[in-house]
C-alpha positions as a Markdown table, in Angstrom:
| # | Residue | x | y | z |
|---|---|---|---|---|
| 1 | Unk | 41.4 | 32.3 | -5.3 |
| 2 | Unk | 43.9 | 33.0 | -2.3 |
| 3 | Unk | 46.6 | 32.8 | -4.9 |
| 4 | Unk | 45.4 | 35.2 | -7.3 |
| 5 | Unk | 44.1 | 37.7 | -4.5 |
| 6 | Unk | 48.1 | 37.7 | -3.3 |
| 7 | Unk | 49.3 | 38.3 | -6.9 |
| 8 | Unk | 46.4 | 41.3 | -7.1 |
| 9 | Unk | 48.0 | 42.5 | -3.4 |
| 10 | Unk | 51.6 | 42.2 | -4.6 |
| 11 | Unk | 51.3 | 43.9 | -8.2 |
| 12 | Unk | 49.9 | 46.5 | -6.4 |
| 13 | Unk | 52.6 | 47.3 | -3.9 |
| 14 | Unk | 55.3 | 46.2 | -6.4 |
| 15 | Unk | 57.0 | 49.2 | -6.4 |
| 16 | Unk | 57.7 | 49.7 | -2.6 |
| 17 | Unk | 58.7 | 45.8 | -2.4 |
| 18 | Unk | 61.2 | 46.4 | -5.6 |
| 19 | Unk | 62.0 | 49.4 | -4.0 |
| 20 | Unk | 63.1 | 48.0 | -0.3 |
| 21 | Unk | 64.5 | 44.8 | -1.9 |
| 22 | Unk | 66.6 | 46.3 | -4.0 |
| 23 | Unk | 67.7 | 48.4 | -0.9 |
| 24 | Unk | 69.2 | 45.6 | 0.3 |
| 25 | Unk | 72.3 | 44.4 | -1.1 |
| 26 | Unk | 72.2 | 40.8 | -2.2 |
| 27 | Unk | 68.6 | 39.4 | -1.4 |
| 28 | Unk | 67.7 | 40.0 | -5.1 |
| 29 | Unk | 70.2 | 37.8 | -6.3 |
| 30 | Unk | 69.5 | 35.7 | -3.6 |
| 31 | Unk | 65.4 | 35.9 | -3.7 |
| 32 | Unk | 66.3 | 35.7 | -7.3 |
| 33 | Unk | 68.1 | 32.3 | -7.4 |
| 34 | Unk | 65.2 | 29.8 | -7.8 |
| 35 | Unk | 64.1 | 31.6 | -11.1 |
| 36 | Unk | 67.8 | 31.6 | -12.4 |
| 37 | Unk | 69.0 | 28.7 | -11.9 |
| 38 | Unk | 66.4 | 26.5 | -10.8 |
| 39 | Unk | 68.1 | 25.6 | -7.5 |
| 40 | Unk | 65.5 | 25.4 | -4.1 |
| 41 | Unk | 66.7 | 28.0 | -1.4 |
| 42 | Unk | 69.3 | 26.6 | 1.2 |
| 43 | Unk | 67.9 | 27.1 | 5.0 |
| 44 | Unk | 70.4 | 29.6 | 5.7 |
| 45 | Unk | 69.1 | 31.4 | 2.8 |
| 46 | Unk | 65.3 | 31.0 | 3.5 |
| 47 | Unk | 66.4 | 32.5 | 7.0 |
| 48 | Unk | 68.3 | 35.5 | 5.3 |
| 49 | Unk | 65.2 | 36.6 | 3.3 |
| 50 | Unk | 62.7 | 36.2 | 5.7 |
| 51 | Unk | 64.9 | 38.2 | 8.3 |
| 52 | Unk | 64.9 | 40.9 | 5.5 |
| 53 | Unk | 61.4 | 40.7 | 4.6 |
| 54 | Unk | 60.7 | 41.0 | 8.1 |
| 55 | Unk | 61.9 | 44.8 | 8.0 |
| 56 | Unk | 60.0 | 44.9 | 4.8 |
| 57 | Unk | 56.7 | 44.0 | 6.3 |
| 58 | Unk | 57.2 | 47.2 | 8.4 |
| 59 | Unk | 56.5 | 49.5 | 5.5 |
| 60 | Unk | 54.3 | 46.9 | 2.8 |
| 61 | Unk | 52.2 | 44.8 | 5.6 |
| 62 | Unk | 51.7 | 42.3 | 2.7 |
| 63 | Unk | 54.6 | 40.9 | 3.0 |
| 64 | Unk | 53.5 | 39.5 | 6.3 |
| 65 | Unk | 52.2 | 36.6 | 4.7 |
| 66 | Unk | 55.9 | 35.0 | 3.7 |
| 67 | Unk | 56.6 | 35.3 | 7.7 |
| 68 | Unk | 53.6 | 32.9 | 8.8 |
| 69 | Unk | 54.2 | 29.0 | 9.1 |
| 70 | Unk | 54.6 | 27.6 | 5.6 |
| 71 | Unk | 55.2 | 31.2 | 4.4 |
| 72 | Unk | 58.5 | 29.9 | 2.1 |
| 73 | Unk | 56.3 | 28.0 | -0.3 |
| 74 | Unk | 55.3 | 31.2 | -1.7 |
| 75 | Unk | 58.4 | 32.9 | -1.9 |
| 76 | Unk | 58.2 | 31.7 | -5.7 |
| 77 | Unk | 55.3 | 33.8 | -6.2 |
| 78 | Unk | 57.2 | 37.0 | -4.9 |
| 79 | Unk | 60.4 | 36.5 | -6.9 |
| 80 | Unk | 57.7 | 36.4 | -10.2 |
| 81 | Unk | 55.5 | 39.2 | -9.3 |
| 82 | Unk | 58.9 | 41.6 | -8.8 |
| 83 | Unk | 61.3 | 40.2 | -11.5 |
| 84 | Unk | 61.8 | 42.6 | -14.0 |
| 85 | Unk | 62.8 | 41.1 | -16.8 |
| 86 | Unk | 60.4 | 39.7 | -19.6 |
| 87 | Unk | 61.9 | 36.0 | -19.6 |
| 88 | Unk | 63.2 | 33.6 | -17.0 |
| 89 | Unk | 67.4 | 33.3 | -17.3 |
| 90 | Unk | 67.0 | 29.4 | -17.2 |
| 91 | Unk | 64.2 | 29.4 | -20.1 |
| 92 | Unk | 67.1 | 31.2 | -21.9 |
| 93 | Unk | 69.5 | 28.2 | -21.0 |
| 94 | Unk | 67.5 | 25.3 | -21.9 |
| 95 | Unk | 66.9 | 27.1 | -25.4 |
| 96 | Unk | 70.6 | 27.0 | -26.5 |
């Protein structure tokens, strides 16, 4: 239920989030990174996007909810609601 009501919440602001990530050079490819490749997020890199997501909270307050304690697990959810493409890079990989 909590999961689905963050998707709703997300889908909706998509836009702005696309719009300030993409602001920023590098976090997509870094917030990115799990759903390329498959890899987990380094703790220097968990510290980079939550610094940037921080300034981000600022304009889409629903963001707030990666800041809190345990806030990382759901970073997977973000990088799905705003990838745009239609498939997964590593789904492509694994199918050659």
């Amino acid at each position: 239920m909590i999961k689905s009501y963050l998707v709703r919440q997300l889908r909706n602001n998509r836009e702005f989030i696309l719009q300030e990530v993409l602001a920023v050079k590098g976090l997509m490819q870094v917030l990115m990174k799990n759903r390329n490749t498959g890899e987990g997020w380094t703790k220097e890199e968990k510290k980079e996007i939550k610094r940037h997501l921080r300034n981000i909270s600022k304009i889409v307050p629903v963001v707030l909810i990666f800041l809190l304690p345990g806030g990382s697990i759901l970073l997977p959810i973000l990088a799905a609601v705003i990838d745009r493409r239609k498939t997964i890079r590593r789904e492509k990989a694994a199918a050659k």
